[in-house]
C-alpha atoms as a printed R data frame, in Angstrom:
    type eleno elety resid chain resno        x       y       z
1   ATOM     1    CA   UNK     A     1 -163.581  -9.541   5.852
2   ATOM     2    CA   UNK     A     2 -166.469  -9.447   3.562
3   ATOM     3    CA   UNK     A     3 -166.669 -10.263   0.070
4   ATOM     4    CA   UNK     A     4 -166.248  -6.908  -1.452
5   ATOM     5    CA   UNK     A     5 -163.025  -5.920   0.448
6   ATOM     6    CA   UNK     A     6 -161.467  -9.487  -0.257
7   ATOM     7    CA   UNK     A     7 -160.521  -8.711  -4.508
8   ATOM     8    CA   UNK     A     8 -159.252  -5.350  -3.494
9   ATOM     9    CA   UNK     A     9 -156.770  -6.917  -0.860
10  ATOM    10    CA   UNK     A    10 -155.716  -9.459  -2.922
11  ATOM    11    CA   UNK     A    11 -155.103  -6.489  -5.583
12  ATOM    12    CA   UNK     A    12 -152.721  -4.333  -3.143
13  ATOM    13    CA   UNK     A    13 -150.967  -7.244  -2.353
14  ATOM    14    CA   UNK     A    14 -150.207  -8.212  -5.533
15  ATOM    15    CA   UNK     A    15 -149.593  -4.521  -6.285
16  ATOM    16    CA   UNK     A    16 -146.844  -4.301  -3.582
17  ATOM    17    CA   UNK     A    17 -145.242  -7.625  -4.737
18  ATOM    18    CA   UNK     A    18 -144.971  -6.262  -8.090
19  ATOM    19    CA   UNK     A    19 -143.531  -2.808  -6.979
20  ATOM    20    CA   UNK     A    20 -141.035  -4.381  -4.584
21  ATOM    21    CA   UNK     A    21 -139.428  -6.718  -7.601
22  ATOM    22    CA   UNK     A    22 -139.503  -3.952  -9.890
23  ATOM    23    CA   UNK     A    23 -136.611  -1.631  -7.948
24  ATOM    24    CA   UNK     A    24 -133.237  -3.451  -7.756
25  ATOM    25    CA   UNK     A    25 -130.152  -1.691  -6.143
26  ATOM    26    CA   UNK     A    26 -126.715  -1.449  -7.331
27  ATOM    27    CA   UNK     A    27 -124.415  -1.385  -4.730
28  ATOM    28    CA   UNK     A    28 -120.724   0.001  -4.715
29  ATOM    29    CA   UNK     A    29 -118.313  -2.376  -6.252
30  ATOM    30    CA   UNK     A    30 -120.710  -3.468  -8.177
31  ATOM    31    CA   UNK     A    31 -122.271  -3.619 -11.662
32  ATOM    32    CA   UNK     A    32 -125.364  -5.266 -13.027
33  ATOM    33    CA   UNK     A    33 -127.232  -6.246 -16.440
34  ATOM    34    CA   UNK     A    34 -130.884  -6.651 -16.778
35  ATOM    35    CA   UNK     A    35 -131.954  -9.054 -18.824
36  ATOM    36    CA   UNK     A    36 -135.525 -10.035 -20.441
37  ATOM    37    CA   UNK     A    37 -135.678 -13.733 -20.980
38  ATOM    38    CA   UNK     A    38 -132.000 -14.494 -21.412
39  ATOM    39    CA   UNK     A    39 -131.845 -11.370 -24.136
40  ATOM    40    CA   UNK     A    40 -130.030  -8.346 -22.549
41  ATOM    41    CA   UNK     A    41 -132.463  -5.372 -22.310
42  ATOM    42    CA   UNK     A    42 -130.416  -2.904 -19.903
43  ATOM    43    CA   UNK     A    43 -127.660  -2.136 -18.339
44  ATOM    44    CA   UNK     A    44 -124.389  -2.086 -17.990
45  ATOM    45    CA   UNK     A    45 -125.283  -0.269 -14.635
46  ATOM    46    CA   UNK     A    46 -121.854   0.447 -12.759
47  ATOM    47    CA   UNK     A    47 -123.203   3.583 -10.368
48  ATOM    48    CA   UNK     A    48 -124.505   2.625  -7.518
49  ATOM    49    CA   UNK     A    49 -128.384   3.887  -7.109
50  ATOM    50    CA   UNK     A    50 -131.645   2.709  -7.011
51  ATOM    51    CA   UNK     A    51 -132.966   1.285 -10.471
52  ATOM    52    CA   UNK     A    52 -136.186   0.128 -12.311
53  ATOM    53    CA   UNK     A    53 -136.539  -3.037 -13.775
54  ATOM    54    CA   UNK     A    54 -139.871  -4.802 -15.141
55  ATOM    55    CA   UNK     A    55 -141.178  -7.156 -12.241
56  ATOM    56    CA   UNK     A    56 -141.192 -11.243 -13.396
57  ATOM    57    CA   UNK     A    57 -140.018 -10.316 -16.638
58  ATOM    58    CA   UNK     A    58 -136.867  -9.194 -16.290
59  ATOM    59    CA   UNK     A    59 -133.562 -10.383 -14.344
60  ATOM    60    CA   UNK     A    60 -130.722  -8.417 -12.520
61  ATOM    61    CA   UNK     A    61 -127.230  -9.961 -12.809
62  ATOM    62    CA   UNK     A    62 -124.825  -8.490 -10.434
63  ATOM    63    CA   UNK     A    63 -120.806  -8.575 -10.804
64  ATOM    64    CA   UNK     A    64 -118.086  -7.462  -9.192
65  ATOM    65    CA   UNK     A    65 -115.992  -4.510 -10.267
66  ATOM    66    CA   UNK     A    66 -113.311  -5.378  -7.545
67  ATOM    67    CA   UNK     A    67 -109.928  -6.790  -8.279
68  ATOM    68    CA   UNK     A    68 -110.732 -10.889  -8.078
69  ATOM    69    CA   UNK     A    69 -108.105 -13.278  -7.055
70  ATOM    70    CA   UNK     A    70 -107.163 -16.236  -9.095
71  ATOM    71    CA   UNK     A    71 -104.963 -18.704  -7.346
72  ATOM    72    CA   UNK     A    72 -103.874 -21.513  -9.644
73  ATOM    73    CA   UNK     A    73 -102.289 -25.067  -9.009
74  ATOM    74    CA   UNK     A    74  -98.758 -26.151  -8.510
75  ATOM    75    CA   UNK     A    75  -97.783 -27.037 -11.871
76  ATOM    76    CA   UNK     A    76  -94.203 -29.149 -12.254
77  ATOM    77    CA   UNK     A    77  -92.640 -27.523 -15.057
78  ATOM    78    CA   UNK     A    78  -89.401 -28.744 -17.316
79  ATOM    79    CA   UNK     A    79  -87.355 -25.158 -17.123
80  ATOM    80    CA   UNK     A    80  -84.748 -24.267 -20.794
81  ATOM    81    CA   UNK     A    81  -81.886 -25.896 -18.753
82  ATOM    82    CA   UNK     A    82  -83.860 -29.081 -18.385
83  ATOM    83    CA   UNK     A    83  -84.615 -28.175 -14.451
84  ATOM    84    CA   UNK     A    84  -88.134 -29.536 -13.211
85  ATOM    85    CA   UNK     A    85  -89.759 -27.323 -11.102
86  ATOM    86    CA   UNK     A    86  -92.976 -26.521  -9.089
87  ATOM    87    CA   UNK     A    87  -94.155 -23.312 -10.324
88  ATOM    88    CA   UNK     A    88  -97.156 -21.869  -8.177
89  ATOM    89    CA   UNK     A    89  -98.668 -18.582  -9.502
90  ATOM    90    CA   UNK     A    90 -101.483 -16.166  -8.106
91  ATOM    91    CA   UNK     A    91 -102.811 -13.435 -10.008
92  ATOM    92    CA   UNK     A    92 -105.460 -10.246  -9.985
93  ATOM    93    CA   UNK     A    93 -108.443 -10.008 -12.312
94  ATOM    94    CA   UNK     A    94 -111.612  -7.550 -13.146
95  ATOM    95    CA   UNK     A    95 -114.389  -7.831 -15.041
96  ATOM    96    CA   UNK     A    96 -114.245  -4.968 -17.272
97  ATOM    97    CA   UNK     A    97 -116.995  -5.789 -19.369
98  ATOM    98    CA   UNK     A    98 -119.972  -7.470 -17.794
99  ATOM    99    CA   UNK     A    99 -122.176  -7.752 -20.619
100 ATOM   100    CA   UNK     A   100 -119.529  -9.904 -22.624
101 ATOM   101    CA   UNK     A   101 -118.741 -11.642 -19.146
102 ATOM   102    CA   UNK     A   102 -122.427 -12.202 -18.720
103 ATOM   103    CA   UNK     A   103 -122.531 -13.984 -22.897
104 ATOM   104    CA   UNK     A   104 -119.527 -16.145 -22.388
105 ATOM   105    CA   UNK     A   105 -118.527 -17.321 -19.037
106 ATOM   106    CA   UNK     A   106 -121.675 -16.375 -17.293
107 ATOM   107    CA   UNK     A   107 -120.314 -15.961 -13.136
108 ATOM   108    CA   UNK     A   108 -116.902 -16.073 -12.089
109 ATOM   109    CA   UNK     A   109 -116.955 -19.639 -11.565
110 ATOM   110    CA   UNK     A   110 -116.562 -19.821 -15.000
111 ATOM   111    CA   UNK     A   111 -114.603 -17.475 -15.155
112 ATOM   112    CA   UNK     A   112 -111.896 -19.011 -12.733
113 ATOM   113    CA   UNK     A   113 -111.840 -22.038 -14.882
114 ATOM   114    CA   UNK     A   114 -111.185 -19.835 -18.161
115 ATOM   115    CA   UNK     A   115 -108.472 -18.419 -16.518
116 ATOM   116    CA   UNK     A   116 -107.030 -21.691 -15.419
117 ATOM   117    CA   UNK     A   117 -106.546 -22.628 -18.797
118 ATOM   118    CA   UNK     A   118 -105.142 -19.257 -20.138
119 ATOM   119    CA   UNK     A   119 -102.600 -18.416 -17.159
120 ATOM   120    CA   UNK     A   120 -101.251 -22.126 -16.613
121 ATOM   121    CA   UNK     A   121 -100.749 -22.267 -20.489
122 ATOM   122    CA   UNK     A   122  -98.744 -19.006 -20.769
123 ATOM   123    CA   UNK     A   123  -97.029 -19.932 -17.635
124 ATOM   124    CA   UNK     A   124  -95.797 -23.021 -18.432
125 ATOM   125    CA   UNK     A   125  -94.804 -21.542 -22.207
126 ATOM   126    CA   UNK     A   126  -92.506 -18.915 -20.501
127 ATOM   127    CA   UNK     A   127  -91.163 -21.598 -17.578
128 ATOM   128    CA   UNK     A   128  -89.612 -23.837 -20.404
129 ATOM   129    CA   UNK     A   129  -88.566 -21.155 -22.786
130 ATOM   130    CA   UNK     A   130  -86.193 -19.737 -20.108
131 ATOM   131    CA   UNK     A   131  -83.667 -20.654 -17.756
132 ATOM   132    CA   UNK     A   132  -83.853 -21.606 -14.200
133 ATOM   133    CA   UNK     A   133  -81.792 -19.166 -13.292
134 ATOM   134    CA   UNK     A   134  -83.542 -16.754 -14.718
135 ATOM   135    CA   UNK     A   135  -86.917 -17.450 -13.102
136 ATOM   136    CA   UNK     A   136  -85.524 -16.999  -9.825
137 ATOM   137    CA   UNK     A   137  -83.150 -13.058  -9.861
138 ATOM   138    CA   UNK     A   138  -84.482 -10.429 -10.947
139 ATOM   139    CA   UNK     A   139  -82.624  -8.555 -13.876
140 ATOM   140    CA   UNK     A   140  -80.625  -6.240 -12.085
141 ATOM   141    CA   UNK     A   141  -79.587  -8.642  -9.350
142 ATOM   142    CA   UNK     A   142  -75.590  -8.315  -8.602
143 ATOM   143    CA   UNK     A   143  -74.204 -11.811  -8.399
144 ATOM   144    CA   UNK     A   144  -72.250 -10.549  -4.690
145 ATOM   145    CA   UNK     A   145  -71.952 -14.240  -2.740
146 ATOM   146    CA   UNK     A   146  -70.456 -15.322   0.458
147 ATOM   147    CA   UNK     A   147  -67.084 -16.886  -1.408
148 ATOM   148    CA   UNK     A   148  -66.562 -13.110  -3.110
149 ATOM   149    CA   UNK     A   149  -67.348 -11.158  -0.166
150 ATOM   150    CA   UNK     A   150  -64.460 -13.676   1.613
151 ATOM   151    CA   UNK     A   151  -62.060 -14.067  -0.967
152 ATOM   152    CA   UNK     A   152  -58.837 -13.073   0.563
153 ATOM   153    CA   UNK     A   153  -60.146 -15.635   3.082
154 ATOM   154    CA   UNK     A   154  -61.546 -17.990   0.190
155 ATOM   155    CA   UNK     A   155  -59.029 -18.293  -2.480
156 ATOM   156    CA   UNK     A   156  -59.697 -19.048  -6.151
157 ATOM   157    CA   UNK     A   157  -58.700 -22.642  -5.946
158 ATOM   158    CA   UNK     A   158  -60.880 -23.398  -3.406
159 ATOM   159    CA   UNK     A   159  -64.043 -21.741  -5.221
160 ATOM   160    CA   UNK     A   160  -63.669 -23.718  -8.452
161 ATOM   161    CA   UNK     A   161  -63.478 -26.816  -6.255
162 ATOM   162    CA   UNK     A   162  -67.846 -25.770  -5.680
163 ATOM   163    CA   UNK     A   163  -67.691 -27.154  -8.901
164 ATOM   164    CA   UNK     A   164  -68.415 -25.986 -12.464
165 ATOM   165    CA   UNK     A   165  -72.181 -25.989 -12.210
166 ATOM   166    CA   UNK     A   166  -72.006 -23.652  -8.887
167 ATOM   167    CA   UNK     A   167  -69.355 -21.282 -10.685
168 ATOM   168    CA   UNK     A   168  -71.627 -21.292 -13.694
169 ATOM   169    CA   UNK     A   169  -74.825 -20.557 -11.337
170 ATOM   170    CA   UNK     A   170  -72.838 -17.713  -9.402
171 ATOM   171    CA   UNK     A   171  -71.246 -15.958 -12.789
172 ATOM   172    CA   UNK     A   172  -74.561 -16.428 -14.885
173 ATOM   173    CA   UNK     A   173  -75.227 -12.792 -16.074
174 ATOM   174    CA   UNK     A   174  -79.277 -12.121 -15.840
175 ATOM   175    CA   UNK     A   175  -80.736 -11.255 -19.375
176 ATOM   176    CA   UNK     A   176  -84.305 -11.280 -18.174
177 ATOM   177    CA   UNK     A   177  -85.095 -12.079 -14.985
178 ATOM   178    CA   UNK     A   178  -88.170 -12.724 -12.854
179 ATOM   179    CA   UNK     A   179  -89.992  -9.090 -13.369
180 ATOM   180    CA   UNK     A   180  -89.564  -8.901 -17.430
181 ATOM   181    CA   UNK     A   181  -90.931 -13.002 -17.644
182 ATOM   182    CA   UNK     A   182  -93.777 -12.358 -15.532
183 ATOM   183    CA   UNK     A   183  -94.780  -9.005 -17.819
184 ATOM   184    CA   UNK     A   184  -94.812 -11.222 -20.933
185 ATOM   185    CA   UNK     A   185  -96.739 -13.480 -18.951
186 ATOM   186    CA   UNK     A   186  -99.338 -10.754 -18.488
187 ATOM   187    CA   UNK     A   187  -99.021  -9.498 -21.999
188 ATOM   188    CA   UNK     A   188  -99.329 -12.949 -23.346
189 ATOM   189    CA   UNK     A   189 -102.594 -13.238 -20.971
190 ATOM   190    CA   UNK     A   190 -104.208  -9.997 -21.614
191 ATOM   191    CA   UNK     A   191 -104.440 -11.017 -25.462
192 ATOM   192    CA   UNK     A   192 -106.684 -14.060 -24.940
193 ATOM   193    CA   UNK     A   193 -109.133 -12.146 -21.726
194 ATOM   194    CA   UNK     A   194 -110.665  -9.441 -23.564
195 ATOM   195    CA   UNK     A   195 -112.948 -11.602 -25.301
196 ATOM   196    CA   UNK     A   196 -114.427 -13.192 -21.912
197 ATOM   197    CA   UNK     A   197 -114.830  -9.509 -20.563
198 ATOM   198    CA   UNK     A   198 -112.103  -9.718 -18.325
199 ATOM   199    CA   UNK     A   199 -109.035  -8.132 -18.150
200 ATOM   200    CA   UNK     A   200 -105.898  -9.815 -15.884
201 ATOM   201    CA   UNK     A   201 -104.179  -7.027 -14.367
202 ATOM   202    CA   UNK     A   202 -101.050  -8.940 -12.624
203 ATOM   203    CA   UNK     A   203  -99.249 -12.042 -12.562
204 ATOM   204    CA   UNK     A   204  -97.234 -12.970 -10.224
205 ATOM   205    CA   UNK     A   205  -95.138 -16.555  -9.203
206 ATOM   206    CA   UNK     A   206  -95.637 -17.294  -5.905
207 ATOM   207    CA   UNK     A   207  -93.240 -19.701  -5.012
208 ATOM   208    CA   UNK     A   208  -90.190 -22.047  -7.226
209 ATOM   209    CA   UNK     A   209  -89.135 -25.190  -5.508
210 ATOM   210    CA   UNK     A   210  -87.496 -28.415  -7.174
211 ATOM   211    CA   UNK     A   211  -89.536 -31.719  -7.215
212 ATOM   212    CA   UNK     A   212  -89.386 -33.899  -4.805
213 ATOM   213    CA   UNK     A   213  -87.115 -36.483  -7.040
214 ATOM   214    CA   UNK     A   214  -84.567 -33.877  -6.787
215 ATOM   215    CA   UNK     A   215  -84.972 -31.896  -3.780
216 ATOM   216    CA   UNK     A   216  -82.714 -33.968  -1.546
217 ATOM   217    CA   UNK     A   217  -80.011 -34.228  -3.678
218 ATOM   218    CA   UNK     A   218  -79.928 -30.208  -3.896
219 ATOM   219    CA   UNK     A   219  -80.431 -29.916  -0.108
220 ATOM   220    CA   UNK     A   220  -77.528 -32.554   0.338
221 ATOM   221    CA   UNK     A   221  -75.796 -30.371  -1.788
222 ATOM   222    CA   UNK     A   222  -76.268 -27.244  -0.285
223 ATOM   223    CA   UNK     A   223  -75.108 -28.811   3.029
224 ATOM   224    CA   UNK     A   224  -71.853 -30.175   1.683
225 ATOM   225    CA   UNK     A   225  -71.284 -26.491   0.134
226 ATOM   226    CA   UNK     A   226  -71.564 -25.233   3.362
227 ATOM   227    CA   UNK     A   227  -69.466 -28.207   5.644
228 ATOM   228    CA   UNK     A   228  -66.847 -27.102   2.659
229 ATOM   229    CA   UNK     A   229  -66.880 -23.613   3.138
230 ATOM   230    CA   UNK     A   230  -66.261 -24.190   6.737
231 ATOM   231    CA   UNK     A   231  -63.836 -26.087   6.573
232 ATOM   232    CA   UNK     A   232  -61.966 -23.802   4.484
233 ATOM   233    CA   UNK     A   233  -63.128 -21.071   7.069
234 ATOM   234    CA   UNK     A   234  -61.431 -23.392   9.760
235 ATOM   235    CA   UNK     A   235  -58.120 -24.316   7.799
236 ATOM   236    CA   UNK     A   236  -57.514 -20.471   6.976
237 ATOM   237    CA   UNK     A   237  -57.996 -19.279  10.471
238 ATOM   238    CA   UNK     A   238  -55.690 -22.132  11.585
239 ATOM   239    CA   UNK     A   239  -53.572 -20.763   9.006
240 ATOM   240    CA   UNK     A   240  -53.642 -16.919   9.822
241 ATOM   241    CA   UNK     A   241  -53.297 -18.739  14.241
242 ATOM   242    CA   UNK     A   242  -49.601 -19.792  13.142
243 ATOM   243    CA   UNK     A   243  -48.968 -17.129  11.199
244 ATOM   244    CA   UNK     A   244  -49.728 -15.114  14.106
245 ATOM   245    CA   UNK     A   245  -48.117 -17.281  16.836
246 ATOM   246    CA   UNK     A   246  -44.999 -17.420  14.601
247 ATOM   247    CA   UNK     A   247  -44.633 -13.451  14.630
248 ATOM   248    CA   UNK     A   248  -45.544 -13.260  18.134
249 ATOM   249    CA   UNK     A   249  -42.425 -15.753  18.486
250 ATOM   250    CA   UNK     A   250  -40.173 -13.941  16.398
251 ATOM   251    CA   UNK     A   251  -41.072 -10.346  18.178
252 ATOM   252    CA   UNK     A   252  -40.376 -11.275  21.466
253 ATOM   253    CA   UNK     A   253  -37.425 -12.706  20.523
254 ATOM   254    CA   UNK     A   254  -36.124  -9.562  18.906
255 ATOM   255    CA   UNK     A   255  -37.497  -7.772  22.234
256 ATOM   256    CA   UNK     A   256  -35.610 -10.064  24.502
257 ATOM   257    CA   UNK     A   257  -32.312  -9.880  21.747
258 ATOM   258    CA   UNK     A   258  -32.547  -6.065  21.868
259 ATOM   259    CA   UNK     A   259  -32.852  -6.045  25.911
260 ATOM   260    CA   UNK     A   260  -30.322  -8.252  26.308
261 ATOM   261    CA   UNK     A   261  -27.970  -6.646  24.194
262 ATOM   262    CA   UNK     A   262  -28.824  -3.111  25.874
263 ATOM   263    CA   UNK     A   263  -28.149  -4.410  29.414
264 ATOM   264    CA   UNK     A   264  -24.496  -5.837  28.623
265 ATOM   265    CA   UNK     A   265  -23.564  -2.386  27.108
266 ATOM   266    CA   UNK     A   266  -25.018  -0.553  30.274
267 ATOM   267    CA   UNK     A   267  -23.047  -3.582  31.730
268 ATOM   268    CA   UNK     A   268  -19.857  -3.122  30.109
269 ATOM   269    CA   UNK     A   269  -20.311   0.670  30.740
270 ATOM   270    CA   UNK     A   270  -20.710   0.180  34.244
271 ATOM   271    CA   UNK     A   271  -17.424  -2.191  34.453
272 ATOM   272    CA   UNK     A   272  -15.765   0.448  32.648
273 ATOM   273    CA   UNK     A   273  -16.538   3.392  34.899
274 ATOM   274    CA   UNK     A   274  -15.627   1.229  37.348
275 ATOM   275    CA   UNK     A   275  -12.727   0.383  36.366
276 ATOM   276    CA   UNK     A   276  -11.670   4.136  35.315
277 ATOM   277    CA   UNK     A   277  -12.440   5.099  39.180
278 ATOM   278    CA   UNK     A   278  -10.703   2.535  40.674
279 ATOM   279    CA   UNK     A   279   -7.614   3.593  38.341
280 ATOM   280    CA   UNK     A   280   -7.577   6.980  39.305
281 ATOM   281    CA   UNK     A   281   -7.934   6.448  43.004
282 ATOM   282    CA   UNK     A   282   -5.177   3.556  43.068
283 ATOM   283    CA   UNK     A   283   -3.166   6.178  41.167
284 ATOM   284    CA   UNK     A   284   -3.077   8.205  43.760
285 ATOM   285    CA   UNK     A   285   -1.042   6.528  46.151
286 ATOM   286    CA   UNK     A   286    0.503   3.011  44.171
287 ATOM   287    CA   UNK     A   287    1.893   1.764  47.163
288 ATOM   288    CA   UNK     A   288   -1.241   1.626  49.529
289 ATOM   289    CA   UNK     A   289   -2.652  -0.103  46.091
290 ATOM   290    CA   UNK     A   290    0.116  -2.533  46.443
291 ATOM   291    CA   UNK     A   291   -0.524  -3.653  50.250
292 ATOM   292    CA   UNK     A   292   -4.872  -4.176  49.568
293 ATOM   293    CA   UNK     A   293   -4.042  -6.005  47.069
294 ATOM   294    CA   UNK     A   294   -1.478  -8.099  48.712
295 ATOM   295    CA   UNK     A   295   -3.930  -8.612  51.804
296 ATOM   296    CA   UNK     A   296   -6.492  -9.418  49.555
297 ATOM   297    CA   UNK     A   297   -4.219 -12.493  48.117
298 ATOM   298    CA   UNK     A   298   -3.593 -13.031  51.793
299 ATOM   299    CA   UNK     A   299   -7.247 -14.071  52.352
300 ATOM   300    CA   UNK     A   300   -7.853 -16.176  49.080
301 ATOM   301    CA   UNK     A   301   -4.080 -17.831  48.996
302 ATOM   302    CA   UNK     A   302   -4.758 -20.820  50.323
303 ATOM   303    CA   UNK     A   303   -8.145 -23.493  51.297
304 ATOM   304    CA   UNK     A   304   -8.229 -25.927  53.341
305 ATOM   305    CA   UNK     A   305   -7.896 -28.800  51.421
306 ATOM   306    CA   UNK     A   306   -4.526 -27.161  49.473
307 ATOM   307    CA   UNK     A   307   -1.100 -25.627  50.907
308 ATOM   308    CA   UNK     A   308    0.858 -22.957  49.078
309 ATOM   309    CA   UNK     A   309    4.608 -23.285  49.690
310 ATOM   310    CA   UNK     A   310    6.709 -20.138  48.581
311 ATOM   311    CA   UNK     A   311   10.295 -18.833  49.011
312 ATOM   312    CA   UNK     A   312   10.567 -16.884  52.160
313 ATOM   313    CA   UNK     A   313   12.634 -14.264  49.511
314 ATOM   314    CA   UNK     A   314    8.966 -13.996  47.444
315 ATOM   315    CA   UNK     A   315    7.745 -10.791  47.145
316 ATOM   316    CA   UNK     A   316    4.787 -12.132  48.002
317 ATOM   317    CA   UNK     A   317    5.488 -11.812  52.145
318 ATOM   318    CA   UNK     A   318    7.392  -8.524  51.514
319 ATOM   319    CA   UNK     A   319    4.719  -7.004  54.059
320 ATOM   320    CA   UNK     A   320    5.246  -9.814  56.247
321 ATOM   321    CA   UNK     A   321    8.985  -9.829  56.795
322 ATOM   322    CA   UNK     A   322   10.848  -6.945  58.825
323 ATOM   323    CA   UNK     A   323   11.221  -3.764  58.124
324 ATOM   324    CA   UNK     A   324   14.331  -3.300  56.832
């Protein structure tokens, strides 16, 4: 290469470096700010498209204009009722305004930790302004449980004996509920954003669970609700066994009463036909009647271990004696 040619390639290179930082893309989902030594010069860009920026001068900053995720910490939280809890919330974010984003949080690091602050603190303001009972149904929740849907198996005695702070849990009407506090949680939220450039589009709770201090004791509670309800499941089916084995009883005795009773009246009706037939054919001739039934007292006069003495003028051997 000789010494002419040497300036003008060092020129075209330098020319191409130059032209290849002074494009920038915008891609979609995206939006960028250009800035010229920390001052913003251009921008917001939010198409996506091929744009012109001056090379080593200026800056691209690119954000997202995606929903962002914010997952926060387990937080242990005193509910209105004086219930501590583990609260664990999640919620959905956009930067809606990247120029302000850009001046005050700068990427969405800082971001996330602006939002840490903001969400836990109107979390934990609507956690202990409401009742437990209310962070976990939802307002039009219908309080239908196992001991109503059973209660001509479960009586009312046995569901006060859950105890007053179960009847009070089941019968607790729902002012609020999960859906309305999680709204004011949003509304409270979307007040304090706007001035980071971001805008929180949802909140949501994620999971409620009792600390650990207490957990066992509600589990162990839970499990002697259920050995109860059992139990009284067991006793009443006992219960409705005899009742059942007792009318069992009592039918077949009335079916054994009434067959009993029908068979000595077709009894008694037979003995009576037969008696009306033997009648009427003894009636025709008395005196053959006379003679059977003599011989028949014949046959069953006398056993062997007895004698039967009788006059010989007896009308009892009036067949035996000669005919006169």
């Amino acid at each position: 290469m000789g010494k002419k040619t040497f300036p003008l390639v060092v020129i075209l290179l330098v020319a191409v470096l130059l032209a290849s930082g002074a494009f920038f893309t915008v891609t979609e989902g995206q939006q960028a700010i250009v800035t010229q030594f920390g001052k913003p010069v251009g921008g917001p860009y939010t198409q996506a498209g091929l744009y012109f920026k001056v090379p080593l001068i200026q800056e691209v900053h690119t954000f997202e204009e995606r929903l962002l995720k914010w997952d926060g910490s387990p937080n242990q939280i005193p509910t209105r009722d004086k219930k501590y809890i583990w609260v664990d919330t999640t919620a959905r974010w956009r930067i809606t305004n990247p120029l302000r984003f850009l001046q005050t949080v700068a990427s969405e690091r800082g971001a996330l930790s602006r939002l840490d602050d903001i969400i836990d603190s109107v979390v934990r303001d609507q956690v202990s302004s409401n009742l437990l009972v209310e962070l976990v149904r939802s307002s039009d929740w219908i309080p239908v449980t196992i001991l109503q849907r059973d209660e001509k198996y479960m009586p009312t005695s046995s569901v006060a004996s859950g105890g007053e702070d179960d009847q009070a849990r089941i019968d607790t009407k729902v002012k609020r509920g999960r859906q309305i506090i999680t709204r004011a949680m949003l509304a409270e939220a979307a007040k304090l954003t706007p001035q980071y450039g971001i805008q929180v589009v949802d909140i949501e709770i994620k999971r409620i669970n009792y600390v650990e201090s207490v957990q066992k004791q509600v589990f162990q509670r839970m499990i002697s609700e259920r050995k109860r309800i059992a139990s009284q499941y067991r006793s009443e089916g006992e219960g409705d066994k005899r009742r059942i084995l007792g009318q069992m009883q009592k039918e077949l005795a009335r079916v054994r009463s009434e067959a009993y009773k029908k068979a000595e009246e077709i009894k008694g009706q037979g003995d009576a036909d037969a008696t009306r037939i033997y009648g009427a054919a003894y009636g025709r001739n008395p005196g053959f009647y006379s003679l059977y039934k003599t011989l028949e007292s014949y046959g069953g006069a006398g056993t062997e271990k007895s004698d039967l003495i009788l006059s010989t003028d007896s009308d009892f051997y009036k067949y035996l004696k000669a005919p006169k």
